[in-house]
C-alpha positions as a printed Julia matrix, in Angstrom:
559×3 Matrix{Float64}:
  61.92  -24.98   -0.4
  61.98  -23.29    2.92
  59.49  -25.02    5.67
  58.1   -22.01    6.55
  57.19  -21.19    3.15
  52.91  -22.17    2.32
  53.09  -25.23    0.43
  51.71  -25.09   -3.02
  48.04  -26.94   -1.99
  47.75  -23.97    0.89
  48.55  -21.21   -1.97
  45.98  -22.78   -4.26
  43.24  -23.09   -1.7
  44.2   -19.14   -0.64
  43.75  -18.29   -3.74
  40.67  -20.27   -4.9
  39.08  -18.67   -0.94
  39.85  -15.3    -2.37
  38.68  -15.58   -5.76
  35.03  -17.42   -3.91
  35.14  -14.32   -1.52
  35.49  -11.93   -3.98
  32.47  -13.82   -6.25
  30.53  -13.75   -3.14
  31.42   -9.7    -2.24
  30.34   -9.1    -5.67
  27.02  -10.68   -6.19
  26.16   -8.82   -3.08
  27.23   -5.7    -4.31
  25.08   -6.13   -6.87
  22.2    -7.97   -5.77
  21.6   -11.55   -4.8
  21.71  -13.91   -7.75
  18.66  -14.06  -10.12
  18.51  -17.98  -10.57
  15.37  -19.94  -10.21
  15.26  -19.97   -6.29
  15.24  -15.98   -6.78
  12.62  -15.67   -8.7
  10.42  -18.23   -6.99
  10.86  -16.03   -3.94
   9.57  -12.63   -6.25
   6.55  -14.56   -7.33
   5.81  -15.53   -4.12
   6.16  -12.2    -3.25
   3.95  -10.7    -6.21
   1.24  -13.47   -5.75
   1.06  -11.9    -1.87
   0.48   -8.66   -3.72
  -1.79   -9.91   -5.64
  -4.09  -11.17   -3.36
  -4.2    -7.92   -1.05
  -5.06   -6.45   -4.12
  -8.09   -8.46   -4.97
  -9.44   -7.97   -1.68
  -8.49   -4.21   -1.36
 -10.59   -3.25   -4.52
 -12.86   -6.22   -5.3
 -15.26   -4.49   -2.62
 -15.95   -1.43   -4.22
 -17.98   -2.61   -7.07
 -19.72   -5.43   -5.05
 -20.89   -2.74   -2.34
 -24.21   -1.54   -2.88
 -25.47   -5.17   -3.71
 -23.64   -6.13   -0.1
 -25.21   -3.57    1.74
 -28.7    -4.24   -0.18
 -28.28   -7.66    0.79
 -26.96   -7.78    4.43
 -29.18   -4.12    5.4
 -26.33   -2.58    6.85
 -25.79    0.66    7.81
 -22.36    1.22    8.25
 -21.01    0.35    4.57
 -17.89    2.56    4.64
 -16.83    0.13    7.33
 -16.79   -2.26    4.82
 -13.18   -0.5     3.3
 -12.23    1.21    6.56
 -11.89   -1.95    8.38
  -9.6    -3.61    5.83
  -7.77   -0.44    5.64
  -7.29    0.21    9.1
  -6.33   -3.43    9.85
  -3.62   -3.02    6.82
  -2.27    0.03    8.94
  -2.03   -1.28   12.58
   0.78   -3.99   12.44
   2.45   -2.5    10.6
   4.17   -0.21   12.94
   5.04   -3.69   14.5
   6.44   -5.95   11.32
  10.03   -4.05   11.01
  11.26   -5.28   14.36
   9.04   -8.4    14.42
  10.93   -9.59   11.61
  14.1    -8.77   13.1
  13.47  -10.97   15.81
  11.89  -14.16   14.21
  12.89  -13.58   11.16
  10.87  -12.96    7.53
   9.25  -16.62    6.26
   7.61  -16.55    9.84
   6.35  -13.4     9.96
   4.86  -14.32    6.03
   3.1   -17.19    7.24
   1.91  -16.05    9.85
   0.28  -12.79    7.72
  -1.12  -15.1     5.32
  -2.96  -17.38    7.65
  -4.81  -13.8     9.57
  -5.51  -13.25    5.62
  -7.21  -16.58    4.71
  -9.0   -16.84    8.53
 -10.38  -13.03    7.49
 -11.49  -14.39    4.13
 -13.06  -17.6     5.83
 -14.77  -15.03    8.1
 -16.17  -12.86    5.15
 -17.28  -15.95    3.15
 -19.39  -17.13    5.94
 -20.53  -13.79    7.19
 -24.39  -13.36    7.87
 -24.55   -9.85    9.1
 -22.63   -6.55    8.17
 -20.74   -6.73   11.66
 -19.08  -10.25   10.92
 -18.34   -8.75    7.06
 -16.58   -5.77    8.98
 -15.1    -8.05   11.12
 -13.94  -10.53    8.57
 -12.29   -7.27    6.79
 -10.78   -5.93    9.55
  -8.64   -9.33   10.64
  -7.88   -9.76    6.63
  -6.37   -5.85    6.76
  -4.3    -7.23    9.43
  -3.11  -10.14    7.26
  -2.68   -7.24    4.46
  -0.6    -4.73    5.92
   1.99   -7.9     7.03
   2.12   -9.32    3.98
   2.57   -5.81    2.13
   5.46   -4.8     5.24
   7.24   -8.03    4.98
   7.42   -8.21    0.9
   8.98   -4.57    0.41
  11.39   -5.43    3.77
  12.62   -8.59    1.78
  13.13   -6.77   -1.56
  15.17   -5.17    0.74
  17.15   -8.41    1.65
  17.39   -9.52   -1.77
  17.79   -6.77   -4.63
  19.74   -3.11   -4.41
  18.37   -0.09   -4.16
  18.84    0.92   -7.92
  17.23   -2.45   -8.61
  14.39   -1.27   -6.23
  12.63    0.68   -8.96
  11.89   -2.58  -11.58
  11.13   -5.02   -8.41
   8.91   -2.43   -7.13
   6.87   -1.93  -10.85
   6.86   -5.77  -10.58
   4.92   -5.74   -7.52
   2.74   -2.81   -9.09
   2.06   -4.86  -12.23
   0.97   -7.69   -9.44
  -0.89   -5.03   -7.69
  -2.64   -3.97  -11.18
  -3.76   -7.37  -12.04
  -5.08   -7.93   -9.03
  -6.81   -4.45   -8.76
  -8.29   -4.96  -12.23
  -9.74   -8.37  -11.78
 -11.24   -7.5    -8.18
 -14.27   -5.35   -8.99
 -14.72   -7.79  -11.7
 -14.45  -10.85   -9.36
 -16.41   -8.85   -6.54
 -18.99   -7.53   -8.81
 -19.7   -11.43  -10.55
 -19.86  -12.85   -6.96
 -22.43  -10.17   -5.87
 -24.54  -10.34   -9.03
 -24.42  -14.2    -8.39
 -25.25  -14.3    -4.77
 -22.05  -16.9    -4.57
 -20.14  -16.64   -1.57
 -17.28  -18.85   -2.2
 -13.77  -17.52   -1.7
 -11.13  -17.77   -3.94
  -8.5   -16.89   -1.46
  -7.94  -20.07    0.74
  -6.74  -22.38   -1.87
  -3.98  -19.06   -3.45
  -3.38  -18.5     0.01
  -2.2   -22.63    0.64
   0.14  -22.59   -2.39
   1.5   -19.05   -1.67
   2.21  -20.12    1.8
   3.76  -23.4     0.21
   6.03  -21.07   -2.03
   7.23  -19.61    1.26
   7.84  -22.87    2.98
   9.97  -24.11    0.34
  11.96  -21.33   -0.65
  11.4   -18.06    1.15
  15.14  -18.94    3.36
  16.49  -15.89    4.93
  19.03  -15.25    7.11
  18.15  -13.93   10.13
  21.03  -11.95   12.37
  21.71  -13.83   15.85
  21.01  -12.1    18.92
  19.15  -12.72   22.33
  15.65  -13.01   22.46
  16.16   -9.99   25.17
  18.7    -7.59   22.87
  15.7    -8.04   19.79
  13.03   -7.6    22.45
  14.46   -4.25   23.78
  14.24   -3.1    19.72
  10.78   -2.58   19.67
   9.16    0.13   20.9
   5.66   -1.18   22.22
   4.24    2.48   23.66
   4.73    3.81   20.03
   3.51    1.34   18.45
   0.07    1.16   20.78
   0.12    5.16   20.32
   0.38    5.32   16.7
  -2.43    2.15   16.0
  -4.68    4.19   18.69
  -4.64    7.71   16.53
  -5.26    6.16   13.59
  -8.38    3.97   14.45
  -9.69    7.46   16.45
  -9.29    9.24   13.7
 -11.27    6.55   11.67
 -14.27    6.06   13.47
 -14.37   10.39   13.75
 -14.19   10.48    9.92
 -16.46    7.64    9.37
 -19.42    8.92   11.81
 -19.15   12.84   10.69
 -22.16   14.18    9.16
 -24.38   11.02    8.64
 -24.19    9.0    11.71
 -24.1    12.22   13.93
 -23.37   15.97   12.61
 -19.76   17.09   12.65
 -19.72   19.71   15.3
 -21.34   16.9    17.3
 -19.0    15.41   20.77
 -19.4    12.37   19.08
 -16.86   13.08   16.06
 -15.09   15.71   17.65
 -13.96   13.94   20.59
 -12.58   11.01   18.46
 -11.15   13.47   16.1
  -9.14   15.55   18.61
  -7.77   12.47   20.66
  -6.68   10.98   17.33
  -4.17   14.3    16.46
  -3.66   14.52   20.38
  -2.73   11.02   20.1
  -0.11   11.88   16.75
   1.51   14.82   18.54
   2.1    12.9    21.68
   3.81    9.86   19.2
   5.7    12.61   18.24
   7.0    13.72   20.79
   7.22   10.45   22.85
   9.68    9.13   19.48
  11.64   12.33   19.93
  12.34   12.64   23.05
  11.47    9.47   25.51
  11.79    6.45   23.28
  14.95    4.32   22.94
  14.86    2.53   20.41
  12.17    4.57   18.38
   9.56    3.17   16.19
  10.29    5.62   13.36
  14.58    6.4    14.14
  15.14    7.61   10.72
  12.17    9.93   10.63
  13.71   12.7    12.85
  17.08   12.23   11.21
  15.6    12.89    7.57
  16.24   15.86    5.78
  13.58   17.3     3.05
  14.22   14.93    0.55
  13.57   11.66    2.86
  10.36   13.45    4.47
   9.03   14.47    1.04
   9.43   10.7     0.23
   7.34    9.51    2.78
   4.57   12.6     2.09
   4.15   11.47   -1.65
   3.56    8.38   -0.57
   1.31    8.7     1.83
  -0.84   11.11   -0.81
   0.01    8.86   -3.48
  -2.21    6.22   -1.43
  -5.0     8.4    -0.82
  -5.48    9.13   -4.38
  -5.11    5.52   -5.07
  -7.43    3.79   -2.84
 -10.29    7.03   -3.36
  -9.74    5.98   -7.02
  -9.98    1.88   -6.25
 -13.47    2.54   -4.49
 -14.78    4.87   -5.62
 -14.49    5.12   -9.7
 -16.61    2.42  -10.1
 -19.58    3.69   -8.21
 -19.51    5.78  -11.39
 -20.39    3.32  -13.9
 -22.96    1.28  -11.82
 -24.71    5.09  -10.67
 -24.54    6.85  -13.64
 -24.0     3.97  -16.83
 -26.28    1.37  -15.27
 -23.44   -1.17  -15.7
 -23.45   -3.96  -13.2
 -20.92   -4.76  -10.78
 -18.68   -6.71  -12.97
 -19.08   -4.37  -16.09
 -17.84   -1.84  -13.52
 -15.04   -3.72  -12.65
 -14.27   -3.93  -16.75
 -14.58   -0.41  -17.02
 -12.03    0.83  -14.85
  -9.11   -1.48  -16.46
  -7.77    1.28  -18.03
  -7.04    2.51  -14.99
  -5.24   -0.43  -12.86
  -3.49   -1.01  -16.15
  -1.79    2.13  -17.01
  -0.71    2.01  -13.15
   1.24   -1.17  -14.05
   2.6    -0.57  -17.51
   3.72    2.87  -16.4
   5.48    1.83  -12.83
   7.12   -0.96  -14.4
   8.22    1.57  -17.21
   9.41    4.02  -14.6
  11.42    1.08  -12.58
  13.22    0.52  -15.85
  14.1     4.49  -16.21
  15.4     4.61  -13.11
  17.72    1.29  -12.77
  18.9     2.71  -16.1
  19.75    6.29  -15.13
  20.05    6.24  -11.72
  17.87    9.23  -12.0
  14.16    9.68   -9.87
  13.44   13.51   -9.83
  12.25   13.97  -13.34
  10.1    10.71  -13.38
   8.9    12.22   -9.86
   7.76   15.34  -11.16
   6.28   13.88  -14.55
   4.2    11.7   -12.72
   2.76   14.43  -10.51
   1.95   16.46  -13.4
   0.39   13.52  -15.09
  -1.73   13.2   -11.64
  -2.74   16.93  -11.19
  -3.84   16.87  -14.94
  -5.41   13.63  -14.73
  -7.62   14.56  -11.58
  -8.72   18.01  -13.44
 -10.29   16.22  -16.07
 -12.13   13.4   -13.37
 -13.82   16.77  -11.89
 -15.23   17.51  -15.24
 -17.3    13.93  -15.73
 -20.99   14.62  -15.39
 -23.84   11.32  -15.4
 -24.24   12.22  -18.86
 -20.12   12.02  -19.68
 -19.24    9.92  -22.61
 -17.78    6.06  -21.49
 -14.71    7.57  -23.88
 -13.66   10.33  -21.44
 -14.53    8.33  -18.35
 -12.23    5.43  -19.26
  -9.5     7.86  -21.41
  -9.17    9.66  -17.95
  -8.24    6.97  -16.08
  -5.22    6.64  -18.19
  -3.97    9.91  -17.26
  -4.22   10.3   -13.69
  -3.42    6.21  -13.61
   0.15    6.85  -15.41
   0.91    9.54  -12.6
  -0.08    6.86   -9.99
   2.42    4.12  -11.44
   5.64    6.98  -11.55
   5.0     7.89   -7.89
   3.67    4.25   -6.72
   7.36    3.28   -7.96
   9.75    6.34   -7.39
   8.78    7.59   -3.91
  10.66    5.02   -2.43
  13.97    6.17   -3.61
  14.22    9.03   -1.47
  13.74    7.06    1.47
  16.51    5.02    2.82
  15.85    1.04    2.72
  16.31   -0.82    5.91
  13.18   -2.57    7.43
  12.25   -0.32   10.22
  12.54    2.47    7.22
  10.38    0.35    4.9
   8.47   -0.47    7.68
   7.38    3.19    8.37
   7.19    3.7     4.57
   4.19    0.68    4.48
   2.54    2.64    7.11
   3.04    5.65    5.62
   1.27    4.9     2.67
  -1.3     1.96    4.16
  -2.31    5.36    6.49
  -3.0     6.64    3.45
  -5.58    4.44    1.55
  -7.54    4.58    5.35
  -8.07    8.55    4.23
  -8.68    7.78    0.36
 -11.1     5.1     1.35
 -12.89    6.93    4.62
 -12.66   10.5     3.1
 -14.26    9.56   -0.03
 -17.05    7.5     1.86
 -17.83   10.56    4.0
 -18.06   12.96    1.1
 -20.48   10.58   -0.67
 -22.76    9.9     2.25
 -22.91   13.58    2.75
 -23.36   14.92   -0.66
 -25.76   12.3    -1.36
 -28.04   12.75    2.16
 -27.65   16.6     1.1
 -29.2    16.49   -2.42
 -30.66   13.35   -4.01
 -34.62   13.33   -4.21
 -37.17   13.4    -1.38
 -38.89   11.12   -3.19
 -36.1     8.46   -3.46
 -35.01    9.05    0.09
 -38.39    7.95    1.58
 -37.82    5.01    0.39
 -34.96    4.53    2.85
 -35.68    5.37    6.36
 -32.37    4.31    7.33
 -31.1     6.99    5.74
 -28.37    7.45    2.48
 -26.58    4.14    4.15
 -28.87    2.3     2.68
 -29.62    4.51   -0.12
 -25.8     3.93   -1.63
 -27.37    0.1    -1.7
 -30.14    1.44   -4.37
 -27.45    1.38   -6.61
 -28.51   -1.87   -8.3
 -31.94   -0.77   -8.43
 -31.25    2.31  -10.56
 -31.55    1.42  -14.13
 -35.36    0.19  -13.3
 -36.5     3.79  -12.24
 -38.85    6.09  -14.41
 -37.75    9.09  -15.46
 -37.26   11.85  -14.78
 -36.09   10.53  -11.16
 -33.59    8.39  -12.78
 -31.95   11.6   -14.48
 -32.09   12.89  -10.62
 -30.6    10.48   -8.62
 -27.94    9.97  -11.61
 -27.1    13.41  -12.02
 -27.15   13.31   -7.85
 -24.27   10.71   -7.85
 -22.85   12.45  -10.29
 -22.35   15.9    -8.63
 -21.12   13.73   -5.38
 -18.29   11.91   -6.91
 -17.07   14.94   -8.71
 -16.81   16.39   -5.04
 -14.47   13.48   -4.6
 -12.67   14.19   -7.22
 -12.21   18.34   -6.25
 -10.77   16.67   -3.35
  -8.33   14.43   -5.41
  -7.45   17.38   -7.37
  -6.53   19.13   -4.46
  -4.74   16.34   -2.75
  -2.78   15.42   -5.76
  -1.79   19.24   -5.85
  -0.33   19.18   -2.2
   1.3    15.78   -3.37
   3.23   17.99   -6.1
   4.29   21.04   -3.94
   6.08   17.87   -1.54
   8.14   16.94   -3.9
   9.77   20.34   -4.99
  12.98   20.52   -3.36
  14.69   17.17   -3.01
  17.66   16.57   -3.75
  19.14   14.06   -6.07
  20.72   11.2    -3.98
  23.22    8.36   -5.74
  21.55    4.86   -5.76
  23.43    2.58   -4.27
  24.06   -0.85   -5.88
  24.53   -3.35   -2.46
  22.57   -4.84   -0.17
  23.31   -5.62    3.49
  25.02   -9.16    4.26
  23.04   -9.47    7.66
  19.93  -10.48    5.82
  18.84  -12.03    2.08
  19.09  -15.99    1.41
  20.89  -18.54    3.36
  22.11  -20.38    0.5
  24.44  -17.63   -0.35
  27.47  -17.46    1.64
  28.21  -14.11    3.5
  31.98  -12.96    1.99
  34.85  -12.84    4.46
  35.82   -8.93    3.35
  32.57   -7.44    4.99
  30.73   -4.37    3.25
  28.62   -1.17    4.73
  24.75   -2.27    5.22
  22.71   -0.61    3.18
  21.41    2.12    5.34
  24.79    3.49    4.81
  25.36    3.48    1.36
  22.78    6.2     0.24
  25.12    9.49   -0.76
  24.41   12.58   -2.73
  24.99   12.89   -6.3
  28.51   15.01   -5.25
  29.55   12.09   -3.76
  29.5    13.21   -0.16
  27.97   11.44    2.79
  24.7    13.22    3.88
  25.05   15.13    6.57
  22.53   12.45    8.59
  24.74    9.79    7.64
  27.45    8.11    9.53
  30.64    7.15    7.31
  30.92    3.65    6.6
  33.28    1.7     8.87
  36.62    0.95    6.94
């Protein structure tokens, strides 16, 4: 044998390297493996879901007896606070995660969401409730940011679609036992939380196997990533805009300097994020936003609208029941279970259809149709509407909800500053579900519900909306009239969904059918599983058309 020749131990280990490397390559290709460690990291994940879910919706049901019992007058505050905490790190979790890395940032969301909790169970007054909401929105919109950047890290794109109705289904267990939960703890005065101890064994689940890698770089390279001026400039427009929607026409009129003023610096303040991104910002918060073509913008719109008809629908449905059916909180919470089930069975339905097919448009435009439809029929409930059409319509417009809750992320392109902006995207969107909703009620119901019944609040319709409760105990006919009242104010809400949901359709004519890709990018997912030796493209740049050509805002893949 000739010495320079490998010996037969070096071929052997070569070849046993190559055939580990090419294991390796393709499990990435094709997602991370789904053993037990995997799937202890998606519950994790779905429990986080679960409890942002709780907290998002158990509110609406348990309002009016909060607001009866604490006497406060700001009760949309209540919802816009959690909201508007869930929007304002988000901006900040994409590159915060690239620098510390993911189980940190998770911890560190779930302790702001179990101190807001501790706040809310021990809060005396409606300004330590709002307060206790806003710092658990903060823990919210971290923990909702860091579990769609991981899915990221640990499943492909095609994948995407079932993980995602997963986290839906997690989303619609916890949005259907939340009034429920909300509305028994109201009716029972009990002010326990259930969140600390879920929150201690979720954060335990993360401890123990929530191990990702995180790329090395200087503390000064991951620094110079994020872009702080954005970041302040985008959080500042939104909470402007917030206060201006929440304070028009009931705490002071709408043409008043009051609203105006926080109204026009909160678009000032958009445009100038605009143009700051596009122009003056290196790196930019949102990179991928002015290199989108229509079919990655119109992902982000649906989203966003998909949101506002989802958290207008959270709140606000069940003030139907209690107003106009006399149920109590927690038969309101029962009632609308056709609703935050269909929104499960139906994303994780969709999920399937598209890992199967590779396919989003039709599903996309099925599930607007189904929402358009389903928010025509809400506008025809009346107080006197049957409990048959008021829960069969939540079916409807909750099946259109599921399709687009799952498929507008396909459009999009899946790194973490892109699923970053995506969170905000739509977490900017429950703020207007939530506030919009809220303003149309207060003002619908200061407009027209009885003189008689109005006296009894000087306050004003704040404190009205807390009269709730007291409803079913009226004489007639002023119970018909404050019923019928309510009535004719959420099916205002509901013109507006219709409308909204409309706008939500006419964004998503005109994309384009892009090829799923089925990798994920080495850089991140879990340390146990080794990174291959033959490197592949990351998964920003694996998204192509259905011809097979790289988009045009693409860069080819380095050979």
């Amino acid at each position: 044998m000739d010495s320079h020749s490998p010996s037969p131990s070096l071929l052997q280990f070569k070849s046993a390297q190559k055939t580990q490397s090419g294991e390796d390559h393709a499990a990435i290709a094709h997602g991370v493996p789904k053993d037990w460690k995997f799937w202890c990291i998606i519950f994790s994940l779905a429990l986080s879901v679960l409890l942002t879910a709780v907290e998002f919706t158990a509110i609406g049901a348990a309002l009016p007896t909060i607001i009866r019992d604490l006497q406060g007058l700001q009760f949309i505050w209540v919802g816009s606070a959690y909201a508007l905490g869930s929007t304002a790190l988000v901006p900040f979790c994409g590159g915060l995660t690239q620098i510390i890395g993911r189980r940190p940032i998770m911890l560190s969301a779930l302790f702001l969401f179990a101190l807001g909790s501790t706040i809310c169970g021990a809060a005396s007054s409606m300004n330590m409730l709002i307060a206790g909401r806003a710092v658990q929105g903060l823990g919210a919109g971290a923990i909702t940011s860091s579990v769609q950047i991981m899915l990221s890290d640990l499943v492909t794109l095609r994948e995407r679609g079932t993980f995602s109705g997963l986290m839906a289904l997690s989303w619609a267990v916890g949005g259907g036992v939340g009034p429920v939960i909300g509305g028994s703890l109201a009716q029972s005065g009990h002010c326990a939380d259930l969140n600390l101890p879920i929150c201690a064994f979720n954060a335990t689940l993360v401890l123990l196997f929530m191990r990702l890698r995180t790329p090395h770089a200087t503390l000064r390279e991951k620094l110079s990533k994020i872009d702080f001026i954005g970041n302040l400039l985008i959080t500042g427009s939104t909470t402007s805009i917030v206060i201006g929607l929440t304070w028009g026409g009931v705490q002071f009129p709408w043409s008043s300097a009051s609203v105006l003023v926080p109204l026009v610096l909160g678009f000032v303040g958009l445009v100038a994020f605009v143009i700051y991104e596009f122009y003056f910002c290196k790196p930019p918060t949102a990179p991928i936003l002015f290199r989108l073509d229509w079919t990655g913008t119109s992902g982000y719109l649906q989203n966003f609208v998909m949101a506002v008809v989802l958290a207008s629908l959270s709140y606000w449905y069940a003030v139907f029941f209690e107003a106009c059916k006399d149920r109590s909180p927690s038969g309101a919470g029962v009632d609308i279970f056709g609703l935050s089930y269909s929104i499960s069975l139906i994303a994780i339905i969709a999920g399937v259809v598209v890992k199967k097919t590779g396919k989003y448009l039709a599903p996309t435009y099925i599930g607007w149709a189904l929402m358009v439809v389903g928010a025509g029929l809400l506008t025809t409930l009346r107080a006197d509407s049957s409990i048959a059409k008021s829960v069969g319509f939540q079916l409807v417009i909750g099946g259109g909800v599921g399709i687009i809750y799952v498929v507008s992320l396909f459009p999009i392109l899946a790194s973490p500053l892109r699923m970053a902006l995506y969170v905000f995207s739509r977490n900017f969107g429950y703020i207007w579900g939530v506030t919009v909703g809220g303003a149309i009620l207060q003002n619908e119901l200061k407009k027209n519900l009885p003189a008689s019944f109005l006296a009894q609040f000087p306050h004003g319709v704040q404190l009205a909306f807390s009269a709730i409760p007291t409803i079913p105990t009226l004489e007639q006919p002023l119970k018909a009239e404050v019923q019928n009242t309510f009535g004719e104010a959420l099916k205002v809400v509901w013109q507006v969904v219709l409308g909204v949901s409309s706008a939500g359709f006419v964004s998503s004519l005109g994309m384009r059918q892009l090829q799923l890709h089925t990798n994920i990018d080495e850089d991140w997912g879990r340390e146990d599983i080794p990174i291959p030796i033959e490197r592949r493209p990351s998964s920003d740049m694996e998204m192509l058309p259905a011809n097979g050509n790289l988009s045009t805002r693409e860069s080819p893949a380095p050979a």
